[in-house]
mmCIF file of the C-alpha atoms, coordinates in Angstrom:
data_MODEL
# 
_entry.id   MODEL 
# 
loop_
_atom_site.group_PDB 
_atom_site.id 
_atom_site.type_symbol 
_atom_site.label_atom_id 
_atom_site.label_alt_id 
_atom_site.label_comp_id 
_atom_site.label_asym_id 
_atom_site.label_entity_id 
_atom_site.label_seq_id 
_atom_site.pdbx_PDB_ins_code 
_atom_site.Cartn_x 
_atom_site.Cartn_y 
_atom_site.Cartn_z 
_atom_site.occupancy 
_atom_site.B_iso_or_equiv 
_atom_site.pdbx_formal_charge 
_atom_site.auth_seq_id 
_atom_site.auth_comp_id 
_atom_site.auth_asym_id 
_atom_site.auth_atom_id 
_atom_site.pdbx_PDB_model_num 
ATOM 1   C CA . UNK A 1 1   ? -47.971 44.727  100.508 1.00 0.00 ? 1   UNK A CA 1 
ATOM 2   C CA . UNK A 1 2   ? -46.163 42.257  98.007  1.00 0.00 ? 2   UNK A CA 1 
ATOM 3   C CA . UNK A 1 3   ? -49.706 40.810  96.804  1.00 0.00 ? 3   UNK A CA 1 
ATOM 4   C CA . UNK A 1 4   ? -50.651 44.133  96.268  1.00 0.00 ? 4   UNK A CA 1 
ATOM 5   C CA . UNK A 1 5   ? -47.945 45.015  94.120  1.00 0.00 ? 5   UNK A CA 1 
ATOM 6   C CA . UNK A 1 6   ? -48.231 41.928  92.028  1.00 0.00 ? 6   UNK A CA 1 
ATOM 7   C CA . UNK A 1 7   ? -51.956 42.702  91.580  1.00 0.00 ? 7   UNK A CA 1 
ATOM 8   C CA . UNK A 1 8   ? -50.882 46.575  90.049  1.00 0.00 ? 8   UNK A CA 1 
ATOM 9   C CA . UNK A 1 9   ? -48.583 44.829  87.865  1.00 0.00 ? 9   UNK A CA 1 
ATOM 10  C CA . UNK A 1 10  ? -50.613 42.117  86.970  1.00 0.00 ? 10  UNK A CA 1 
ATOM 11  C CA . UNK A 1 11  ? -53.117 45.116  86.154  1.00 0.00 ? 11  UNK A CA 1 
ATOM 12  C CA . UNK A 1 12  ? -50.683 47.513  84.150  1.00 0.00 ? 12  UNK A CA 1 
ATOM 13  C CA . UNK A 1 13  ? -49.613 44.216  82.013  1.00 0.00 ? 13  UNK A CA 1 
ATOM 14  C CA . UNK A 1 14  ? -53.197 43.186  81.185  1.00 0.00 ? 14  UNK A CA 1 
ATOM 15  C CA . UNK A 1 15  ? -53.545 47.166  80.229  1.00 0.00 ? 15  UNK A CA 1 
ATOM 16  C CA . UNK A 1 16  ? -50.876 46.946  77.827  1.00 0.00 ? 16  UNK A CA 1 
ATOM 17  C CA . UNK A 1 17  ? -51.916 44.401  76.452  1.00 0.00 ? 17  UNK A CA 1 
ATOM 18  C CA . UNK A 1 18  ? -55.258 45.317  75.991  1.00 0.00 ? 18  UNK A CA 1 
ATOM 19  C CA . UNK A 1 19  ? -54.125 48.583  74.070  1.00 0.00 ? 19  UNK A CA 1 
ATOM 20  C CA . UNK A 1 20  ? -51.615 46.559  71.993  1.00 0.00 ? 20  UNK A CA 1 
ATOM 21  C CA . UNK A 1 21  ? -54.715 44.273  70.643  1.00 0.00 ? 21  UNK A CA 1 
ATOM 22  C CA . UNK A 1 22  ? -56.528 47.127  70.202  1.00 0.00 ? 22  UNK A CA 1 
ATOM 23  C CA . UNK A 1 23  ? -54.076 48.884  67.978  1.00 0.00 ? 23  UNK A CA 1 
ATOM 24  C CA . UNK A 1 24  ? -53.313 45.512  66.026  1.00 0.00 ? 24  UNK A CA 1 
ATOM 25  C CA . UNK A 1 25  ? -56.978 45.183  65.206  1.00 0.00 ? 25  UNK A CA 1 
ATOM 26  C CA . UNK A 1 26  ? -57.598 48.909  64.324  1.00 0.00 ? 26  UNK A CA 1 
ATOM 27  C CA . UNK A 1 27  ? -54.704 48.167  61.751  1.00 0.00 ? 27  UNK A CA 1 
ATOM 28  C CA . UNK A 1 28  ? -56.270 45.253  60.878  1.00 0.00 ? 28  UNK A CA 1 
ATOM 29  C CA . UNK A 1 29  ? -59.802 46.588  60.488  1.00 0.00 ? 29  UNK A CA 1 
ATOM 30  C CA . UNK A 1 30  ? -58.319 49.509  58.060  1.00 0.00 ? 30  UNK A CA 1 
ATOM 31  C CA . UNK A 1 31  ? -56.564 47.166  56.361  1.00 0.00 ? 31  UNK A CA 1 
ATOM 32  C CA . UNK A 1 32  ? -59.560 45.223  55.491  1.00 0.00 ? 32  UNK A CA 1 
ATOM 33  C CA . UNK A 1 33  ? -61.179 48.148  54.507  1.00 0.00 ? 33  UNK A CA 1 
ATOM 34  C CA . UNK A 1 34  ? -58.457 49.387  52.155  1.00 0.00 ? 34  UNK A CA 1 
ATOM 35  C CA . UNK A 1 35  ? -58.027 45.932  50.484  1.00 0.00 ? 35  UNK A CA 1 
ATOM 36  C CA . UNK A 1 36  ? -62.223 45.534  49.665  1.00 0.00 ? 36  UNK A CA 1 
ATOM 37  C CA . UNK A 1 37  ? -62.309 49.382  48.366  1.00 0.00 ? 37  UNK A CA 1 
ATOM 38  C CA . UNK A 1 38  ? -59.467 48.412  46.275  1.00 0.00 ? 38  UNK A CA 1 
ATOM 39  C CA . UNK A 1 39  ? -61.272 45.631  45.027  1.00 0.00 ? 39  UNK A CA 1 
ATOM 40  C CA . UNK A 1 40  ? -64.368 47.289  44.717  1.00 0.00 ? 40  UNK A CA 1 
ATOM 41  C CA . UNK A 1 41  ? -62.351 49.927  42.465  1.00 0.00 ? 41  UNK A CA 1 
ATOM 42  C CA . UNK A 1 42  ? -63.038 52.608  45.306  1.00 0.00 ? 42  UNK A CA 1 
ATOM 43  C CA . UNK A 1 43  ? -60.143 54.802  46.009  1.00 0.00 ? 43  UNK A CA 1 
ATOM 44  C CA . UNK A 1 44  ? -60.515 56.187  49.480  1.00 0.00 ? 44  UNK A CA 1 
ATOM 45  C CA . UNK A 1 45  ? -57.819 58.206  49.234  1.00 0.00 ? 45  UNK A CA 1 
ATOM 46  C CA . UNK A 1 46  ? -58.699 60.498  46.570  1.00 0.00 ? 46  UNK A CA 1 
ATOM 47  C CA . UNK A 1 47  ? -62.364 60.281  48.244  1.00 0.00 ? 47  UNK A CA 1 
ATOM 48  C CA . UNK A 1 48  ? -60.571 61.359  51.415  1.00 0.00 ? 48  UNK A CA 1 
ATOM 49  C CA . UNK A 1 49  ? -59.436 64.156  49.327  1.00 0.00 ? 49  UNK A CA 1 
ATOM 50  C CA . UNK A 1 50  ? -62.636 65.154  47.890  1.00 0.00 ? 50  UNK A CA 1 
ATOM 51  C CA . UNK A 1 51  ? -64.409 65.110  51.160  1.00 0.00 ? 51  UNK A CA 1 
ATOM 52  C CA . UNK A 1 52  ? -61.825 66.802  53.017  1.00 0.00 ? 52  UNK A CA 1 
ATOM 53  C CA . UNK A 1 53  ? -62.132 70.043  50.371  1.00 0.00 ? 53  UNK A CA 1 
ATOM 54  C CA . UNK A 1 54  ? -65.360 70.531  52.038  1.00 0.00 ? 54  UNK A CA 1 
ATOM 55  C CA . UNK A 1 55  ? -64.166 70.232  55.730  1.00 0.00 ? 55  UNK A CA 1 
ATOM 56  C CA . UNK A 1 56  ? -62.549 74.421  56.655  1.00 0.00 ? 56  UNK A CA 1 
ATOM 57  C CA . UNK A 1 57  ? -59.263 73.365  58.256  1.00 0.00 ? 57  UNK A CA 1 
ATOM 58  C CA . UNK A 1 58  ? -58.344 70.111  55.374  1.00 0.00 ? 58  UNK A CA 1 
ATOM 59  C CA . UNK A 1 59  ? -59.678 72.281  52.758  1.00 0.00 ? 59  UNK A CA 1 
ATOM 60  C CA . UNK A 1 60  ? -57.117 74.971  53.791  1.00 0.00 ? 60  UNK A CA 1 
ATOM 61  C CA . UNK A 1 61  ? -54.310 72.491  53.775  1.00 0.00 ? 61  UNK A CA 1 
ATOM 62  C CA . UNK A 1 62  ? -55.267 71.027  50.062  1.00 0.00 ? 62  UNK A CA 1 
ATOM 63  C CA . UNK A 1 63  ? -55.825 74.618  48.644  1.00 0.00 ? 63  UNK A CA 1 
ATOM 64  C CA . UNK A 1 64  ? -52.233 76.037  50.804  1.00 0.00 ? 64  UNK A CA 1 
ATOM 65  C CA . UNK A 1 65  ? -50.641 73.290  48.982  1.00 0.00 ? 65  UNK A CA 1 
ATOM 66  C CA . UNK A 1 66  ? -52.204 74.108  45.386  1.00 0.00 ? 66  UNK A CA 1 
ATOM 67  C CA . UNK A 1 67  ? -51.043 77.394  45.378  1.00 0.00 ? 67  UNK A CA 1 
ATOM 68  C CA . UNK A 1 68  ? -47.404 76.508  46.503  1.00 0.00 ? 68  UNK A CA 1 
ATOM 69  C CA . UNK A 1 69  ? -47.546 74.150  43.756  1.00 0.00 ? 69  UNK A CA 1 
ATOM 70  C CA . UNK A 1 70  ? -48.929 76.887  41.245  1.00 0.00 ? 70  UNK A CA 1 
ATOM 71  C CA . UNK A 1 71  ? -46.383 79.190  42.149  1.00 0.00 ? 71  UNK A CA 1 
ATOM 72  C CA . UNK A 1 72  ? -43.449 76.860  42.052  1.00 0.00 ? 72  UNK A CA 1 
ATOM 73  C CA . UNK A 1 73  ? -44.592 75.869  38.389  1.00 0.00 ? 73  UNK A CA 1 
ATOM 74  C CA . UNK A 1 74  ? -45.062 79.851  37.570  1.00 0.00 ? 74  UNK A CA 1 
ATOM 75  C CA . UNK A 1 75  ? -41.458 80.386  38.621  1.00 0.00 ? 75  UNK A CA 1 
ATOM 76  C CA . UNK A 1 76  ? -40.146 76.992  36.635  1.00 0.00 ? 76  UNK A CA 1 
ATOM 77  C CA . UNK A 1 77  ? -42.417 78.917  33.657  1.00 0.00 ? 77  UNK A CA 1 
ATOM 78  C CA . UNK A 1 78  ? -40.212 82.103  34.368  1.00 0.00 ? 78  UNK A CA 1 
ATOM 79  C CA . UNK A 1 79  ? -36.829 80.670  34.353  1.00 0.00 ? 79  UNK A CA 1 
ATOM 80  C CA . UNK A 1 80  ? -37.242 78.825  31.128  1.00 0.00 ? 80  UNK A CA 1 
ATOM 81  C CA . UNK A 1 81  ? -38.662 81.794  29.692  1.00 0.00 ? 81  UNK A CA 1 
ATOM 82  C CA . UNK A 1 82  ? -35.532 84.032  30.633  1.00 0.00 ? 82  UNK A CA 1 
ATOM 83  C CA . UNK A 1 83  ? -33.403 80.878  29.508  1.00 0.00 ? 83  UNK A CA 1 
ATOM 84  C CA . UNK A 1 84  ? -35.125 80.354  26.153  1.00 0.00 ? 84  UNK A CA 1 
ATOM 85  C CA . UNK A 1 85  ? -34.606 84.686  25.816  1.00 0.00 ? 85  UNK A CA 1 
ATOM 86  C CA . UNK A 1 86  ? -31.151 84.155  26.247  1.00 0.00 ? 86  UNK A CA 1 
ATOM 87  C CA . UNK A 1 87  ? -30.263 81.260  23.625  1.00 0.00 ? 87  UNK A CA 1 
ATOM 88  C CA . UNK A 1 88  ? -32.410 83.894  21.617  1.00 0.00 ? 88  UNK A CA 1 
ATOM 89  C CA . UNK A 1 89  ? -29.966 86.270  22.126  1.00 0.00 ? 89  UNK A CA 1 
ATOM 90  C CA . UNK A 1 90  ? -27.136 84.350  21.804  1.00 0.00 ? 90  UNK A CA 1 
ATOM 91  C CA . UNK A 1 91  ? -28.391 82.599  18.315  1.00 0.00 ? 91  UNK A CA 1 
ATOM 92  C CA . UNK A 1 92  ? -28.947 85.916  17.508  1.00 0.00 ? 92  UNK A CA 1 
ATOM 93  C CA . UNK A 1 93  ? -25.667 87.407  17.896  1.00 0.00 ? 93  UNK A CA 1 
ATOM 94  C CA . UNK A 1 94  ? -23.814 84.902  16.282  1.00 0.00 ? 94  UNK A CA 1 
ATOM 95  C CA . UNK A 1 95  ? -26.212 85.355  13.186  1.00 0.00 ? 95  UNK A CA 1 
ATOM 96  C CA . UNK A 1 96  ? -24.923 88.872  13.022  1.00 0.00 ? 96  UNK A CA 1 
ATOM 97  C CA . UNK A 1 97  ? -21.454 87.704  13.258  1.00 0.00 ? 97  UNK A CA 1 
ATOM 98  C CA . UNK A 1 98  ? -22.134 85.605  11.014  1.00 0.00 ? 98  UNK A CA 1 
ATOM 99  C CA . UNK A 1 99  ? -23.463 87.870  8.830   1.00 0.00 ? 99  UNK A CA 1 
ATOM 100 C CA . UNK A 1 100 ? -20.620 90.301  9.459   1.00 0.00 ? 100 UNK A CA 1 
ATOM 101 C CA . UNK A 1 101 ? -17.913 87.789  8.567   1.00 0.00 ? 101 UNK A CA 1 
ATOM 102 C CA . UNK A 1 102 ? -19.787 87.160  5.276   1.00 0.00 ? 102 UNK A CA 1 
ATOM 103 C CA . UNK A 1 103 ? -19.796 90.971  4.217   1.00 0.00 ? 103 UNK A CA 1 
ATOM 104 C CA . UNK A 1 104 ? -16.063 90.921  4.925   1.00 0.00 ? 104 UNK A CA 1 
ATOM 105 C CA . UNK A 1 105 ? -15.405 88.022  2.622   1.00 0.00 ? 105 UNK A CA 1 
ATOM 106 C CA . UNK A 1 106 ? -17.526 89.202  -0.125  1.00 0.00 ? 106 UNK A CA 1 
ATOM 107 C CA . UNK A 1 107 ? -15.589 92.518  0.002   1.00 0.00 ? 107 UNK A CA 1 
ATOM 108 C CA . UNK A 1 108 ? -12.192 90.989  0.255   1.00 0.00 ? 108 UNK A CA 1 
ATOM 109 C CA . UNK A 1 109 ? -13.418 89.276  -2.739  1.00 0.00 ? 109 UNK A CA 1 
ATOM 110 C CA . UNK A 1 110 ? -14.464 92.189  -4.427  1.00 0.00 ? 110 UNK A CA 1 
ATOM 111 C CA . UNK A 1 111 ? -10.996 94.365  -3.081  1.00 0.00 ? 111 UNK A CA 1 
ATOM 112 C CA . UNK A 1 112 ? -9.054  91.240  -4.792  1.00 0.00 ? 112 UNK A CA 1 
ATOM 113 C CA . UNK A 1 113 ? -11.098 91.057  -7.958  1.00 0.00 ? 113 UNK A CA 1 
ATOM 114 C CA . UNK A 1 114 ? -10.225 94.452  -8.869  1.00 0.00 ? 114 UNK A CA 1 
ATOM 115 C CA . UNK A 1 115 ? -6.661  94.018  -7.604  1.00 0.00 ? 115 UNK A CA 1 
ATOM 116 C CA . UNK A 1 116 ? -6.219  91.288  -10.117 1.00 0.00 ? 116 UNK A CA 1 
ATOM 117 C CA . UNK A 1 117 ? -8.562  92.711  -12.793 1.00 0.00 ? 117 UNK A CA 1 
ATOM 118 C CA . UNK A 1 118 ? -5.809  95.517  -12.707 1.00 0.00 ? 118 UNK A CA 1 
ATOM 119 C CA . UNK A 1 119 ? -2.640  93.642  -12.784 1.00 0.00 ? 119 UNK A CA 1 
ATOM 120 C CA . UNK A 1 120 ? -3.968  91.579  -15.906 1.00 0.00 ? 120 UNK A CA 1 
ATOM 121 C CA . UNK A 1 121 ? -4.687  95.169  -17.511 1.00 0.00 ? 121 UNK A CA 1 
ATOM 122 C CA . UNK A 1 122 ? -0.427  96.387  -16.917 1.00 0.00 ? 122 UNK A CA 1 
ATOM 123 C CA . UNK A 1 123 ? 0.378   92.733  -17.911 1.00 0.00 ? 123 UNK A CA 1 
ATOM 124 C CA . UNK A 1 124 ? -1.095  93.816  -21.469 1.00 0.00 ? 124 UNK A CA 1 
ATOM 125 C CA . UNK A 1 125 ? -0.540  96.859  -21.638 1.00 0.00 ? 125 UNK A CA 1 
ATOM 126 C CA . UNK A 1 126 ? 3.122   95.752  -20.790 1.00 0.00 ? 126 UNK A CA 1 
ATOM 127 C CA . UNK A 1 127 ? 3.138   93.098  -23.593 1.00 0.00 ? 127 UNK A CA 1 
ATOM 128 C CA . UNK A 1 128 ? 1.140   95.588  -25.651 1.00 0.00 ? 128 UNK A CA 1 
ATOM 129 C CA . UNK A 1 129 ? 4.200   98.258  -25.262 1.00 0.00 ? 129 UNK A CA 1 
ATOM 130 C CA . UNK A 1 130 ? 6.940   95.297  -25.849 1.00 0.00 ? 130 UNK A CA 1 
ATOM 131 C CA . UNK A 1 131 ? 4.808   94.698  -28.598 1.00 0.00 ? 131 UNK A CA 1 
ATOM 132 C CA . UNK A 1 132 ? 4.702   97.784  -30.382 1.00 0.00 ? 132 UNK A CA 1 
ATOM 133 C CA . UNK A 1 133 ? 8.699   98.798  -28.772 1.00 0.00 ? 133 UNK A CA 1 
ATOM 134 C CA . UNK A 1 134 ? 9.519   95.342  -30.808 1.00 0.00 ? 134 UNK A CA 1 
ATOM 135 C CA . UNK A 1 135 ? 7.738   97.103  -34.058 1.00 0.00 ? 135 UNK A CA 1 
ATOM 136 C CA . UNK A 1 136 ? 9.925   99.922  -33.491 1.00 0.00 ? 136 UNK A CA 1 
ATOM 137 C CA . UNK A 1 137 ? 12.827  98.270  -33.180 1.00 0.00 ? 137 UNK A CA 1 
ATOM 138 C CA . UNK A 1 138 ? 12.529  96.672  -36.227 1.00 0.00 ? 138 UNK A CA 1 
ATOM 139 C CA . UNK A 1 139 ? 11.076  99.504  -38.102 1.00 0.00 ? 139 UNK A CA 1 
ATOM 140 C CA . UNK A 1 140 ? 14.821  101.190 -37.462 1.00 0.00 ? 140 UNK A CA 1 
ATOM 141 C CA . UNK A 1 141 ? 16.262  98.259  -38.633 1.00 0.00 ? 141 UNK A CA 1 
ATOM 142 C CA . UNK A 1 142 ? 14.327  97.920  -41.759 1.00 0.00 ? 142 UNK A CA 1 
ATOM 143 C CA . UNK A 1 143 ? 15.295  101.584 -42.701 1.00 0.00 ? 143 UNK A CA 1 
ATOM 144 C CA . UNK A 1 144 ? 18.596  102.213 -43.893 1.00 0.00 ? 144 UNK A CA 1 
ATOM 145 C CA . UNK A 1 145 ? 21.254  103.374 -41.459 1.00 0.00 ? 145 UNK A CA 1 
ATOM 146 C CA . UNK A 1 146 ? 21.759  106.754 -43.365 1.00 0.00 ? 146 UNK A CA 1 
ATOM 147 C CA . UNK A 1 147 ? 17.876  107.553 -43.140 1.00 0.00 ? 147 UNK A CA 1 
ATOM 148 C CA . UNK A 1 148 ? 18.084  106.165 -38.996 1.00 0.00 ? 148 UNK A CA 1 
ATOM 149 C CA . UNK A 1 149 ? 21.588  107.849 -37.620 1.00 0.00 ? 149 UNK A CA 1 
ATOM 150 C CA . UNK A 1 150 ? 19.676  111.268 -38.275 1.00 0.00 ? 150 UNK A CA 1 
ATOM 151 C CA . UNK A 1 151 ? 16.412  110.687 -36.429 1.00 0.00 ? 151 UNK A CA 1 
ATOM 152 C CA . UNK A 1 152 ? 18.170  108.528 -33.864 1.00 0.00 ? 152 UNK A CA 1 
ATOM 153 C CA . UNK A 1 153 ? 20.336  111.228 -33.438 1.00 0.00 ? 153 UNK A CA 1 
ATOM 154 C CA . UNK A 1 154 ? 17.795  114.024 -32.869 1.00 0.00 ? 154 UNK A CA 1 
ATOM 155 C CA . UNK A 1 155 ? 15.691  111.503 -30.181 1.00 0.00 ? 155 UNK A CA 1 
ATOM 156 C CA . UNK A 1 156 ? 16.358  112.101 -26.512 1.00 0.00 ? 156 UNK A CA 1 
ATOM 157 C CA . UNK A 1 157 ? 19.303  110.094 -25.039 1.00 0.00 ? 157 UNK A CA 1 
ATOM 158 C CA . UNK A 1 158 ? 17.239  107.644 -23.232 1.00 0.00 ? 158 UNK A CA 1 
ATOM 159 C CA . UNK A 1 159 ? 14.472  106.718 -26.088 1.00 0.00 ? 159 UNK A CA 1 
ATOM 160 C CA . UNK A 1 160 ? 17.830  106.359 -28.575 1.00 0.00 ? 160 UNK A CA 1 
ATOM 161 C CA . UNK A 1 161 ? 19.889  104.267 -26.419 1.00 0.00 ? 161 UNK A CA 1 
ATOM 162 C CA . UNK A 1 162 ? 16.547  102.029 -25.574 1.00 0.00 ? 162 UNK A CA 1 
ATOM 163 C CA . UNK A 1 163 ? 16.041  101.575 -29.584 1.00 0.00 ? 163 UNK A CA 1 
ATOM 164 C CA . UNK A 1 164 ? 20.171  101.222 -30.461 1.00 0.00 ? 164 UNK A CA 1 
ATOM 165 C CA . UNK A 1 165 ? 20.330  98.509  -27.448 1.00 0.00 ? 165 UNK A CA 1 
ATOM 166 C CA . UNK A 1 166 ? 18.101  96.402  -29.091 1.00 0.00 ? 166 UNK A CA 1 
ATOM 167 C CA . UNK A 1 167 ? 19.038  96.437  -32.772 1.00 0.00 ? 167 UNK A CA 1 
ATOM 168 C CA . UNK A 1 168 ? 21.522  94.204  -34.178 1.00 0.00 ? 168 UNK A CA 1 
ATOM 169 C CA . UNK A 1 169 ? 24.699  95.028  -34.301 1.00 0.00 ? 169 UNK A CA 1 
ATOM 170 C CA . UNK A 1 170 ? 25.169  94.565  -38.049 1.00 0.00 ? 170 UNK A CA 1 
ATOM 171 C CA . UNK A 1 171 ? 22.798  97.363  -38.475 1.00 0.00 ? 171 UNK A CA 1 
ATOM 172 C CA . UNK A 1 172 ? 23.854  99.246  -35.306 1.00 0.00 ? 172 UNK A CA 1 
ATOM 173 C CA . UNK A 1 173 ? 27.387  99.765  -36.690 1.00 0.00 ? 173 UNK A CA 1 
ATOM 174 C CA . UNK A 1 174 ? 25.879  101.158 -40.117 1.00 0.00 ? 174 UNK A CA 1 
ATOM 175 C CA . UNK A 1 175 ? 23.661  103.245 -38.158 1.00 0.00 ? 175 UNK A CA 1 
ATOM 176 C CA . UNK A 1 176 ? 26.482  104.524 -35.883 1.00 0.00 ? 176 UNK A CA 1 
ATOM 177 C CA . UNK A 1 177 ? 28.614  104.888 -39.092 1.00 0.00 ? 177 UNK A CA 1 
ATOM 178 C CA . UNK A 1 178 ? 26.442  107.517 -40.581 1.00 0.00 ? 178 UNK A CA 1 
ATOM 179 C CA . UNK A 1 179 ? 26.010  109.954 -37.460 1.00 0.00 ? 179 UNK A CA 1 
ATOM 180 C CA . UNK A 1 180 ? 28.399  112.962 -36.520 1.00 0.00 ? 180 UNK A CA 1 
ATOM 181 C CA . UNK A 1 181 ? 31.655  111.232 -34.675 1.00 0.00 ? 181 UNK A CA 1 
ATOM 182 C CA . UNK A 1 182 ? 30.944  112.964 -31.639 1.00 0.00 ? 182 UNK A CA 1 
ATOM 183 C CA . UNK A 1 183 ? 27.805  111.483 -30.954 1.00 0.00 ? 183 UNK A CA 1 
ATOM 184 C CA . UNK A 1 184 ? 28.486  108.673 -32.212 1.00 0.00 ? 184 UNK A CA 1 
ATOM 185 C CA . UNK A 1 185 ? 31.017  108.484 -29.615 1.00 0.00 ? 185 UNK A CA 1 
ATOM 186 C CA . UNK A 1 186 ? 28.638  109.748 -27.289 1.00 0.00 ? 186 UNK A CA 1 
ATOM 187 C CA . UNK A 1 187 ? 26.421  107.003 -28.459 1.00 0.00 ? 187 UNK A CA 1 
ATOM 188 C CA . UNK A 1 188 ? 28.510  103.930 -27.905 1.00 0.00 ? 188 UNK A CA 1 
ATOM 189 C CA . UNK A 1 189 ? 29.756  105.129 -24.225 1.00 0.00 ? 189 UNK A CA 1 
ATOM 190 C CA . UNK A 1 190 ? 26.094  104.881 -23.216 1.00 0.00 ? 190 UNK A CA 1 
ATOM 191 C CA . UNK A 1 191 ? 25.516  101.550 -24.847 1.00 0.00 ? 191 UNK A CA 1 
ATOM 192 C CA . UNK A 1 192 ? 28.486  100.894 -23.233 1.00 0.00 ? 192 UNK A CA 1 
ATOM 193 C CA . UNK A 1 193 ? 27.397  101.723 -19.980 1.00 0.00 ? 193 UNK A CA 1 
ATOM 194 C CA . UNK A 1 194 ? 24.161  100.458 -20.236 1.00 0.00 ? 194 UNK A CA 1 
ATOM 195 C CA . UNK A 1 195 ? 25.715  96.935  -21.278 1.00 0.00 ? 195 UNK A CA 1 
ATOM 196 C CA . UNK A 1 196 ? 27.660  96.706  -18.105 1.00 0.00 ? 196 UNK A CA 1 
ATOM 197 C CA . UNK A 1 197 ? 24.587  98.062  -15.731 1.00 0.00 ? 197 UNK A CA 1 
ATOM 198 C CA . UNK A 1 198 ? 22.280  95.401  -17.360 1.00 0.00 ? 198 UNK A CA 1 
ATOM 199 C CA . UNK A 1 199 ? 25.290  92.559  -16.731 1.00 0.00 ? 199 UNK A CA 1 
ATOM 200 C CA . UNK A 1 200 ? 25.927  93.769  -13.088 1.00 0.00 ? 200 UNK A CA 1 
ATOM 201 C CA . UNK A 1 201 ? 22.107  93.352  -12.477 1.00 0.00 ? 201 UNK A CA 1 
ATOM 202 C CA . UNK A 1 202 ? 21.862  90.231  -13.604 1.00 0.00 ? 202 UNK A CA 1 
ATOM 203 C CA . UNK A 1 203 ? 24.517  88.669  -11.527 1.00 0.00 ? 203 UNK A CA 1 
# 
């Protein structure tokens, strides 16, 4: 019974063995054959390839795998498209705001252009009426003060006591000499008063 057993074991080891050298020189053997199509420039895997196309089931497998490739690569193709749309977009929308933001300058240009196109036109006329108020002023003075108290006399208040406040007063007494007493009176209270208003407003 013992011999026997040794016999089955001796059996199953020589088995194993067998099978072992078996698969060692089927690796071998493709190994061989791998390393002379290499050198022989053959590729056997893209011949394996080729070949296989033309056998049903391998052939399904290669062109399964195409077409999940394709349509991976069609989607890719999609999203960049959508993507690229977008920047598009965006570019575009900041060239409008751009654009926008221009228009707005150019017009607050304009707006302050004409702003200051008008202030220079009251700044002359301004001098201009100093100008020709001076003129008047000495006009009055260069006229003698019995041919001015009349027509200074029959202005309205406000024009007369803008002319009498600036003449000199040499010539504003000889003026004021030769008009009635009562509004001559009349006359110097308002110069008066204007005097102190200017003097208040200028402290």
């Amino acid at each position: 019974m013992k011999v026997k057993e040794e016999q089955e074991k001796k059996k199953g080891n020589l088995l194993q063995k067998t099978l072992m050298i078996g698969i060692f020189s089927l690796f071998g053997i493709i190994a061989i054959v791998l390393l002379i199509s290499t050198i022989l420039g053959f590729n056997i895997f893209e011949a394996t390839k080729k070949y296989g196309q033309n056998i049903p089931i391998i052939s399904a497998i290669f062109q399964e795998d195409q077409t999940k490739v394709i349509a991976a690569m069609e989607e890719q193709m999609l999203e960049l498209e959508a993507e690229v749309k977008d920047r598009e977009a965006f570019i575009s929308q900041l060239e409008g705001q751009l654009e926008n933001k221009d228009k707005d300058l150019k017009r607050s240009q304009l707006e302050k252009d004409r702003l200051d196109g008008e202030i220079n036109e009251l700044l002359a006329i301004k001098n201009d009426n100093k100008r020709a108020f001076k003129d008047i002023v000495k006009t009055y003075e260069a006229m003698s003060p019995k041919k001015a108290a009349p027509i200074l006399a029959g202005m309205n208040e406000e024009d007369a006591i803008r002319i009498l406040s600036e003449i000199k007063p040499n010539t504003l007494a000889g003026i004021l000499e030769k008009m009635d007493p009562n509004v001559a009176a009349k006359y110097t209270n308002l110069l008066t008063a204007s005097l102190e208003n200017n003097q208040t407003a200028n402290e």
